[in-house]
N, C-alpha and C positions, 0 to 999 in steps of 0.2 A: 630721864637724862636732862641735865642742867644745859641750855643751848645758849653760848654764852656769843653769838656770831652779831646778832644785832647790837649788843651793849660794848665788844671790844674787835669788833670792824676799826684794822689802824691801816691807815693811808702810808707807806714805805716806798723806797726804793723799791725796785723791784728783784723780789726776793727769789733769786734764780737758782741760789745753792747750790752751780751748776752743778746738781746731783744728776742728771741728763746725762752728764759729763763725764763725770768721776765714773760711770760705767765702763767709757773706754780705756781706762788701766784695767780693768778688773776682768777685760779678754785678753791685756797682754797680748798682742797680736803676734809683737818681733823678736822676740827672741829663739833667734836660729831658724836657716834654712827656709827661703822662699823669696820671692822674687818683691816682695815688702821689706825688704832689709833681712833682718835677723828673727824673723818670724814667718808664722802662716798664721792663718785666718781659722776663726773657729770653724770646725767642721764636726755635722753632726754625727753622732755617734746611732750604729746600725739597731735596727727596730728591736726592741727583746731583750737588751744588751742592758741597760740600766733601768736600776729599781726606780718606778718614779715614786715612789713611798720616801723616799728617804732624800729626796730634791723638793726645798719649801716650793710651793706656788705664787708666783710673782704675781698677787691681785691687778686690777686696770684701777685707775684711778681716775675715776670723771675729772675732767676738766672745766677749770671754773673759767668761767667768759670776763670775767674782771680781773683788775688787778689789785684785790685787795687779798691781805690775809685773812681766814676763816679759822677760828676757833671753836670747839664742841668738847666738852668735857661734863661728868657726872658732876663736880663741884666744882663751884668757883670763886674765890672770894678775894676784895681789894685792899692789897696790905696798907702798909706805908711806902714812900717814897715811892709812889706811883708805880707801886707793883701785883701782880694779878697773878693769884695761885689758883694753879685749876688742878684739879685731883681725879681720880677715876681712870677712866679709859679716856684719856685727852687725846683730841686729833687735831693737829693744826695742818691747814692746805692753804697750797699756793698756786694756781696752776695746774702742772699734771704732778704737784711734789705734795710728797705729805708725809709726815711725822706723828708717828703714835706713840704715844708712853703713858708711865701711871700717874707722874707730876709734872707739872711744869709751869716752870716760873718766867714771866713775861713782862720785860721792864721799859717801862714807855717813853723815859727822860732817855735812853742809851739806845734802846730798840735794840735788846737782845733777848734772846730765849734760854732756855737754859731747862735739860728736862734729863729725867734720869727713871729708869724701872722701865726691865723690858722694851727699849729703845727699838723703832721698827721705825726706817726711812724707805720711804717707794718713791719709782719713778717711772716711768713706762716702759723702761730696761734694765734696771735695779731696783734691789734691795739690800738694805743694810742694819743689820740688829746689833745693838751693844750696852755696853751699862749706862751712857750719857753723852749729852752732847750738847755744846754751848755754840748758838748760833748771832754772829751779829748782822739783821737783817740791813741796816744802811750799809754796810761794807759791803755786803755777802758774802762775811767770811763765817767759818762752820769751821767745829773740830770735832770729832766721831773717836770715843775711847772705849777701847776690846772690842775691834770691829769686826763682825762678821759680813761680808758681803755676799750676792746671789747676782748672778744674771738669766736671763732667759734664755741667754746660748748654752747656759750650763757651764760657764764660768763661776769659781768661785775662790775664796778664801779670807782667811785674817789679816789683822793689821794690829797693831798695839795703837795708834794713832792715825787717822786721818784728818787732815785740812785742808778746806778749800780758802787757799788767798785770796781768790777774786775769782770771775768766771771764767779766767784763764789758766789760775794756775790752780796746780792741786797739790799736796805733798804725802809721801806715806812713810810710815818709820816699821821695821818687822813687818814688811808685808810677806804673805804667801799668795800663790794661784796653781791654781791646779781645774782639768775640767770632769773629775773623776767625783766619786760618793762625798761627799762633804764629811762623813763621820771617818773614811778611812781610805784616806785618796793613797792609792796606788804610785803615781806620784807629783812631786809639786815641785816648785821655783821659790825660794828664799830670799829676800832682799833687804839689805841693812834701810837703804835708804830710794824711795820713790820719785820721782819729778815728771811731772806732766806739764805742757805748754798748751792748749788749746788752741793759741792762736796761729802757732806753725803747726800743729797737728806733731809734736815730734815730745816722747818722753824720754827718760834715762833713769837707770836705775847702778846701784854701786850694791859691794859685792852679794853677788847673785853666785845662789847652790839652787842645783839640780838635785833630787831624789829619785829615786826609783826602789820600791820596795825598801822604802827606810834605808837606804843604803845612798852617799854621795857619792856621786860620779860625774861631775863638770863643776867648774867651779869659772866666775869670770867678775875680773875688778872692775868693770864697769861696762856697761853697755848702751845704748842709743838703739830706741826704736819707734815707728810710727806707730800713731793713734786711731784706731779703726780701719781703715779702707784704704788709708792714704799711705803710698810708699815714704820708703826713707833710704837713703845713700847706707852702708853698710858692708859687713862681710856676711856672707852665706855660710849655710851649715859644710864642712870640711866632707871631702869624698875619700875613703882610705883604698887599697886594695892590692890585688896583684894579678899577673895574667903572662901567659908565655911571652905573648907578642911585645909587651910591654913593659916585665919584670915587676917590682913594687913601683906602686902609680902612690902620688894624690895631687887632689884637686883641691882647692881652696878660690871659690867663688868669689868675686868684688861685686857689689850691685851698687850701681850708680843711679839714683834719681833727678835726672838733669833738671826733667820739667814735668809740666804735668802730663804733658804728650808726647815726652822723650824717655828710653831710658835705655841704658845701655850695661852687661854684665862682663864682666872682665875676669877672665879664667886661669890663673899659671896652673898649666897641668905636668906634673915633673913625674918623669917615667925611668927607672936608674938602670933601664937598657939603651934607651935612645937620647934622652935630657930633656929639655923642659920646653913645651910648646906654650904659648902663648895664644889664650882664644877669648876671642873679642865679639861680642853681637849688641849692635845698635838696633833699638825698635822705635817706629815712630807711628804716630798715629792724630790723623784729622779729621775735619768731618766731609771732605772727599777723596783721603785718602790714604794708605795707610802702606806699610811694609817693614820689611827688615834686612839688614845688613849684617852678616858672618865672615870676620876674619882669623885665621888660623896660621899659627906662624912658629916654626922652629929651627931656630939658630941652623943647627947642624945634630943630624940624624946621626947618632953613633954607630946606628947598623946600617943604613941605606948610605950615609959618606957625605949627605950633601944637606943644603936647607928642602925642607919641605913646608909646603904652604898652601892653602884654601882661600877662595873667597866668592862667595855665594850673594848677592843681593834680588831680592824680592819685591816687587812694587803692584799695587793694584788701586788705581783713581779714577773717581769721575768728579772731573775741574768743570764740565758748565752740562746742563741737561744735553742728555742725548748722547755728551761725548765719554769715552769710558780709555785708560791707558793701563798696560799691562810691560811689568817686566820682569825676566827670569834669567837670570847671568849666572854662567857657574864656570870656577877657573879653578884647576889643581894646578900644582908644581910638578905631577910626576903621575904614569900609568899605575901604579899599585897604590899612591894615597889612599883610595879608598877601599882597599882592601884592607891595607894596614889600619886605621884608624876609622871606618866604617862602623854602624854598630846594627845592621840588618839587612839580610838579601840583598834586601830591592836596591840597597845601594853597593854594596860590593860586587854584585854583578852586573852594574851598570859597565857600558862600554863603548858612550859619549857622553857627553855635558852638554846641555841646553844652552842657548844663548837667544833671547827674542826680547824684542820690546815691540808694543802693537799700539796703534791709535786707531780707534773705531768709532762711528757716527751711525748711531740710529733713529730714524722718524720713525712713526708708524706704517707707512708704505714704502720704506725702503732702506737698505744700511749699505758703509763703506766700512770699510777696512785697512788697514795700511801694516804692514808686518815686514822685519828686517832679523833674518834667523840664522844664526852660525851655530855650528858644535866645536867643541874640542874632544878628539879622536883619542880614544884612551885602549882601542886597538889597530892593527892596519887597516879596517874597512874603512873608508871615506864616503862620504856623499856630498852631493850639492847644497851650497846654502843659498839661500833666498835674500838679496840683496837690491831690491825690497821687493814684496809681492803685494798689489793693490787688488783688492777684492771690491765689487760694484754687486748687487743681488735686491731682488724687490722683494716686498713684505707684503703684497695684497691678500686680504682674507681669502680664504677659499670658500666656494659658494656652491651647495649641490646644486645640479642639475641646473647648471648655466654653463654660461664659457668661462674660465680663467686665465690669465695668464699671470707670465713668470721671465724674468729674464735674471741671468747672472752671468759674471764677468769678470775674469785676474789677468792683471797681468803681472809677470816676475821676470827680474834676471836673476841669472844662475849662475855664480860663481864658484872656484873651486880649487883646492890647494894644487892640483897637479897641474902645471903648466902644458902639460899634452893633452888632454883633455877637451873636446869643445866646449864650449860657454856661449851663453847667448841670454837673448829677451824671448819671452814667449808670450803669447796676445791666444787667450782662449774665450769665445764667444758662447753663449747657450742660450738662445731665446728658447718661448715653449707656448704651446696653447693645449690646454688640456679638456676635455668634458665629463665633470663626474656625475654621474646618475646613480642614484639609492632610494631605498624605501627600506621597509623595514624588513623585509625577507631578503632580498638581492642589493647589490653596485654592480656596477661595471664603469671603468675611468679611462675612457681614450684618451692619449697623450700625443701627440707631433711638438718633434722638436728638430731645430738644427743644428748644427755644433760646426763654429770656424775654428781653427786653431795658425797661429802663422808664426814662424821664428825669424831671428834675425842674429844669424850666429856671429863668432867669433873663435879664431885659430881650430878652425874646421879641419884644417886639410886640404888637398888639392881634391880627392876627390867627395869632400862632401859638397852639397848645393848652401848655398851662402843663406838663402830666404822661402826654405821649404813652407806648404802648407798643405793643410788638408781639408776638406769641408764634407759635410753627408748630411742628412737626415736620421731622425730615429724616430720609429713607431710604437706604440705600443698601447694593449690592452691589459687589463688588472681586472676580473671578473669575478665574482664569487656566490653564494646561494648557504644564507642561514636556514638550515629545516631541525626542527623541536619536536620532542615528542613527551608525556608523561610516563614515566617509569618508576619502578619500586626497587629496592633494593633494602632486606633484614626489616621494612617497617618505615623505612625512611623515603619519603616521596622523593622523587629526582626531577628532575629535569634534564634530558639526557637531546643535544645538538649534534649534527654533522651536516661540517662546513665543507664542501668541497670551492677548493680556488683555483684557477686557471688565467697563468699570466703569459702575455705571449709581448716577443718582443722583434721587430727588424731591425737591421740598420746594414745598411748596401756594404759590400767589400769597397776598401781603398786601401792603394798600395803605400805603407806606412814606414817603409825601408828606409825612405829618406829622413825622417825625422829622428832627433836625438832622442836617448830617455834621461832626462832630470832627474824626473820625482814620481814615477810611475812604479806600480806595482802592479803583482795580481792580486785578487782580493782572495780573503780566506774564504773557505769554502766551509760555510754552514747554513743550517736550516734558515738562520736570521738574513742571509745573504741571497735566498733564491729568487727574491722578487726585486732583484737591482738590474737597470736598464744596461749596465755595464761592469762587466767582470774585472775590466781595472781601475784600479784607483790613480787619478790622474791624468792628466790631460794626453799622453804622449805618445797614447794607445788609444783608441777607441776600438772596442771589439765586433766582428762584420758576423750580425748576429741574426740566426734566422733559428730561432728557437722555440719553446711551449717549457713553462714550468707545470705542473699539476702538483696539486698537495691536497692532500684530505684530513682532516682536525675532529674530534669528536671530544666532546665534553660532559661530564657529571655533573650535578649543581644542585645542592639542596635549597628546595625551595622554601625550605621554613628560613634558613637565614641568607642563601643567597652565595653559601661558601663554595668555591670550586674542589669539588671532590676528586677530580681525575681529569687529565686530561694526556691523549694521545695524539701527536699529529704526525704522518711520512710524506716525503716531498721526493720527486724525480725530475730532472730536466731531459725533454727530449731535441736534440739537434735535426734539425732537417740538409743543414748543407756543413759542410766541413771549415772548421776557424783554422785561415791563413793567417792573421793577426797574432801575431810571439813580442814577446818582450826579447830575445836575445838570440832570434834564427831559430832553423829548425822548421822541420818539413810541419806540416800543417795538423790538426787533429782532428783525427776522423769518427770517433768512437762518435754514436747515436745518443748514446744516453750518458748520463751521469752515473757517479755513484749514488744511492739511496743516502737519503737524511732522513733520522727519526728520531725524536723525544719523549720524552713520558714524565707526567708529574702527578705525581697521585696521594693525596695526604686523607687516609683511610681511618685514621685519628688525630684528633686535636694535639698529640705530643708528638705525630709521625711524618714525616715530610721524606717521600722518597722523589729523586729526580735523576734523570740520566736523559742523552742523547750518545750515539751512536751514528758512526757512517762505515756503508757496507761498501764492499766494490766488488759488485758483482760479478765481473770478470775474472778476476780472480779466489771468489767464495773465500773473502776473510774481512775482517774488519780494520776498515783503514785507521777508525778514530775512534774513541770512546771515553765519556765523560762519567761518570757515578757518585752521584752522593744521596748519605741516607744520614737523617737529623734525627734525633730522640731526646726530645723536651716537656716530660713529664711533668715538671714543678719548676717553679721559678729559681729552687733550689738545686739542680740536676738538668746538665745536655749533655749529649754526646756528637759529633758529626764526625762520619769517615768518609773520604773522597780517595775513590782512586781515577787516574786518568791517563790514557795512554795514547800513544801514534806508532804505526806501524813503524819499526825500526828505527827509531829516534828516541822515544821516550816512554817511561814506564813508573810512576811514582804512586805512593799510596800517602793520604794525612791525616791520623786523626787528633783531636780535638776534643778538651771534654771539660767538663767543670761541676762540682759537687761539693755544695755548702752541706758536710756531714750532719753538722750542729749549728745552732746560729753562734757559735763561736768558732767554730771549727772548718774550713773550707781547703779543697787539693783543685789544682788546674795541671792541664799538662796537653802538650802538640808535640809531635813527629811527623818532619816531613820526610820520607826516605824514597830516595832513587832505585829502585827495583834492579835497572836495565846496568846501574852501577854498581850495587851493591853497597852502597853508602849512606847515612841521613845526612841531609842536606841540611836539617836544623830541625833538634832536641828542645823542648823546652819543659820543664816541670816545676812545680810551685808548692810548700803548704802556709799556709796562714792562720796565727789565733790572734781574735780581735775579743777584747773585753768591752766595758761600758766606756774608758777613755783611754787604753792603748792597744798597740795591736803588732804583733812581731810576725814578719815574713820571710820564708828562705826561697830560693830561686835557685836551679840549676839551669845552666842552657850551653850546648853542643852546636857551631855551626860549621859549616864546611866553609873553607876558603877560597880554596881553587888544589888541583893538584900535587901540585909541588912544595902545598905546607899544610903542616898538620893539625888537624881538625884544634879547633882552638874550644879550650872550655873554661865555660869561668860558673862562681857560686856567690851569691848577692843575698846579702842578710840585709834586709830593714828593720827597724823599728821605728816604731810611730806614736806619737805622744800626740791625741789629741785634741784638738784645739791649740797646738802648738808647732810641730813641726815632724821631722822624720830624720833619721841616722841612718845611710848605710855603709858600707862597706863591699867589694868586692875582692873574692879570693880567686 
């Protein structure tokens, strides 16, 4: 080989070709649907899915540490008028850019290239093959004719023409893209004519066809879209569909790129039963702090009679070390918006709205809090809001077998929409000194604490007391004893524990009549709850507690890796004196014991996860509560999970859950959740989906209950998905 680098080493501009560049049209990012303007983002396609026999390999291209051009070719020789023919396997580099072909002519009065035969352009995220290309290295301008391009995303296609203007701008004439087989894409995007801007990151392209199996199906006289990563102002892929509640719906998306830390999507959603709502979400984001803003708004509801309207704001910051701000604001126009326009459970059977904002301060030994919490009441229950509540509480490590201490501390007013209602400040105090002792078989953690609590009402009454309090002591021990043994099970060594614990707790009776309840509850009653100093939640009760928890735990555990094979634990609480302390009156409870708590988790194979807890009451020989799930995840391709769970006269549902990638193209999902005790599914869902090497179509059914008095609402969701480009759906 003729190594022609020392003899025509030429000093240039710097010859940036931006072919670097010219990669980012060749993902076409924007066109249609996503929050980048009129595109999405290459996404890779699943394992198995594409031939990579028939996807060139994008070589690396060492990078040269200078800025000179390097030439290497089998021949070389120097014409006239200062020009240099090199023949063979020619490769000229620049950078991380390089150009191979069979000739190539190099002119040194003009400083251009010109090279033709098997044309192969590289870059560290393209490639480009065509019959020739004439490049003028003082300008940096380049034109690329019958271009075929490659990217490493799996983006690909032709062009009849490429040029790059300068390192800003690029042009393309008959370009294609598509991110499917290069010999017989599935489908591609058409374009008479290309424009790329580097320096705003923002291309366009004029008339644009869509394919899909040889067949046109979208056609658009011009579009604008961002270049790589970078959003762009635009409209979004269109949403078609229909639905009882709704009638024929669509949606047509605005996406607004305000800045680089703002941006905001603008929704007309036109429903031809009720009319056209208007949905608005601002996102912003810095570097301490970030959220989002949701507004929802329509005229006048044809079926409801009046305007309906949403607005939800989000905020979560930390403006200086230590300090952290939280906010969560939620406002309808009406109790049934979210039922009507809801799109899962957890939100159509909500039945208040959140409203808090908090400012909190952390050190290492100590933190504040500061919280100011309303609802809006979207049934008749009401409660207290906190109008502000200031929390005080220390953060000292905890230290075995020493003393520790602890103190925490709120205070709130409690305000509330019923003007009959008491209201007041409440001042609750908790110092503590605790002593834990451990080693490696045993603890035991004595605790003393005190607890002040004081109010300071308002429109009490004649007979309540204006500035009740109450103050007591609480004791308590936390005990327990690790014992091990070796054990065998089918061959498998074990390691088989049983822990017995023993928590014991006092706290004197006080007569608690006097004081309000705000924000008190009882606490639920589970195994996770047996070792709590106090059975309510909330300052407004303290419970006069002469009690013993006992609980026994036994564990399996394979000692070759450590895995917990089984574990059983039952817990009972025994009473020594009778709880006068009630939340709402009512003679006192006398019963000695609890009812039984018990769990089991036992995973007897690597694909089998069984788990269940249970509470007996044993006075009446039935079961109060019970929880059941059993998982079966054999492959990463196949689970199943069925939970059922019930409560003694209240509640009775079963779910299952299941997912199975038949084929690596082929894949079904599906949930039921059904109410037993109603006889109803509370929510249906099932799925199938086939995905190729670059697209992939899915259908979706889904059934959910609403409330009683309308009828189960069902809709069926087609997508398809092109990608490396976007998604279409539609619902029915």
């Amino acid at each position: 080989m003729y190594n022609a680098k020392k003899q025509q080493h030429v000093k240039t501009q710097k010859l940036n070709m931006p072919a670097s560049r010219i990669c980012h049209f060749f993902l076409l990012l924007c066109l249609l649907g996503s929050r980048s303007g009129l595109a999405a983002e290459i996404s890779a396609a699943p394992n198995g899915l594409c031939d990579a026999n028939v996807y060139p390999q994008i070589p690396r291209v060492p990078r040269q540490a200078d800025n000179l051009t390097h030439i290497q070719a089998d021949k070389a020789k120097l014409r006239q008028n200062d020009i240099s023919t090199f023949e063979g396997r020619v490769v000229v580099q620049r950078k991380q850019m390089q150009f191979e072909a069979d000739r190539a002519d190099y002119h040194y009065l003009n400083e251009t290239l010109d090279a033709k035969g098997n044309i192969r352009f590289i870059t560290p995220d393209l490639m480009i093959t065509g019959s020739s290309v004439h490049a003028e290295m003082k300008t940096e301008r380049a034109t690329f004719a019958d271009a075929v391009y490659f990217t490493r995303e799996r983006a690909n296609g032709k062009a009849e023409r490429i040029r790059v203007l300068d390192a800003d701008h690029v042009e393309m004439e008959d370009a294609t893209y598509t991110s499917c087989d290069p010999h017989d894409p599935d489908w591609q995007l058409s374009a008479n004519n290309v424009k790329l801007n580097f320096a705003n990151h923002q291309g366009s392209a004029s008339n644009v066809m869509m394919e899909f199996m040889d067949v046109p199906f979208f056609y658009f006289p011009y579009i604008r879209f961002p270049i790589g990563k970078n959003r762009l102002t635009g409209f979004l892929y269109p949403s078609l569909g229909s639905s009882k509640l709704h009638g024929t719906q669509v949606k047509l998306p605005f996406y607004w790129n305000i800045a680089p830390n703002y941006d905001a999507t603008i929704t007309p959603w036109y429903m031809s039963k009720r009319g056209t709502m208007l949905q608005t979400q601002l996102r912003y984001l810095h570097s301490r702090n970030a959220g989002q803003l949701d507004v929802d708004y329509l005229g006048n509801d044809n079926l409801y009679g009046e305007e309906r309207k949403r607005l939800r704001w989000r905020h979560s910051g930390r403006p200086l070390k230590g300090w952290s701000t939280l906010v969560d604001y939620d406002f309808v126009s009406d109790e049934t918006y979210l039922s009507d326009f809801g799109n899962n459970l957890n939100t159509t059977s909500k039945t208040y709205l959140n409203r808090k904002g908090s400012l909190a301060f952390t050190t290492e030994n100590w933190s504040f809090n500061a919280l100011a919490q309303g609802y809006q009441f979207l049934s008749d229950t009401k409660s207290y809001e906190r109008l502000p509540q200031l929390r005080f509480a220390s953060r000292l490590p905890r230290k075995d077998n020493s003393l520790n201490y602890h103190l925490q501390a709120e205070w709130v007013r409690f305000a509330h929409e019923d003007k009959n209602v008491v209201k007041g400040d409440r001042l609750d105090i908790l110092p503590s000194i605790s002593l834990p002792l451990r080693n490696t078989a045993a603890f035991m953690n004595t605790k003393l604490a005190w607890r002040y609590t004081g109010y300071q009402l308002r429109d009490s009454g004649n007979n309540q007391i204006q500035n009740p309090s109450r103050s007591l002591p609480i004791f308590s021990i936390d005990s327990g004893v690790f014992l091990e043994r070796d054990t065998q099970i089918a061959s498998t060594a074990l390691l088989q524990t049983l822990e017995p614990r023993l928590y014991y707790v006092y706290a004197p009776y006080r007569d608690q009549s006097d004081l309000p309840i705000f924000d008190t509850q009882q606490s639920r009653f589970t195994i996770n709850e047996l070792f709590k100093e106090d059975y309510f939640d909330g300052a407004d009760r303290v419970e006069d507690a002469n009690r013993l928890t006992a609980m026994l735990t036994t564990r399996f555990i394979n000692q070759k890796n450590g895995a917990e094979l089984f574990m059983a634990g039952i817990g009972q609480i025994m009473y020594f004196d009778d709880r006068r302390v009630t939340l709402r009156g009512g003679g006192p409870k006398t019963e000695r014991r609890s009812n039984i708590l018990a769990e089991l988790t036992t995973r007897p194979l690597p694909s089998l996860d069984f788990r269940t807890d249970v509470e007996w009451d044993p006075k009446q020989e039935q079961l109060a509560k019970s929880n059941a799930s059993l998982a079966y995840k054999p492959s990463s391709n196949l689970g199943l999970t069925l939970a059922y769970h019930t409560q003694y006269k209240s509640l009775e549902t079963r779910q299952i859950d299941f997912f199975w990638r038949i084929t690596p193209r082929w894949r079904i999902t599906g949930k039921q959740l059904y109410d037993i005790r109603n006889e109803r599914n509370q929510e249906t869902i099932g799925s199938i989906r086939y995905d190729s090497c670059c697209w992939g179509i899915s259908l979706m059914t889904r059934e959910r209950f609403i409330n009683a008095d309308t009828a189960a609402e069902k809709n069926i969701y087609l997508e398809v998905e092109f990608k490396g480009l976007s998604s279409f759906n539609t619902i029915f």
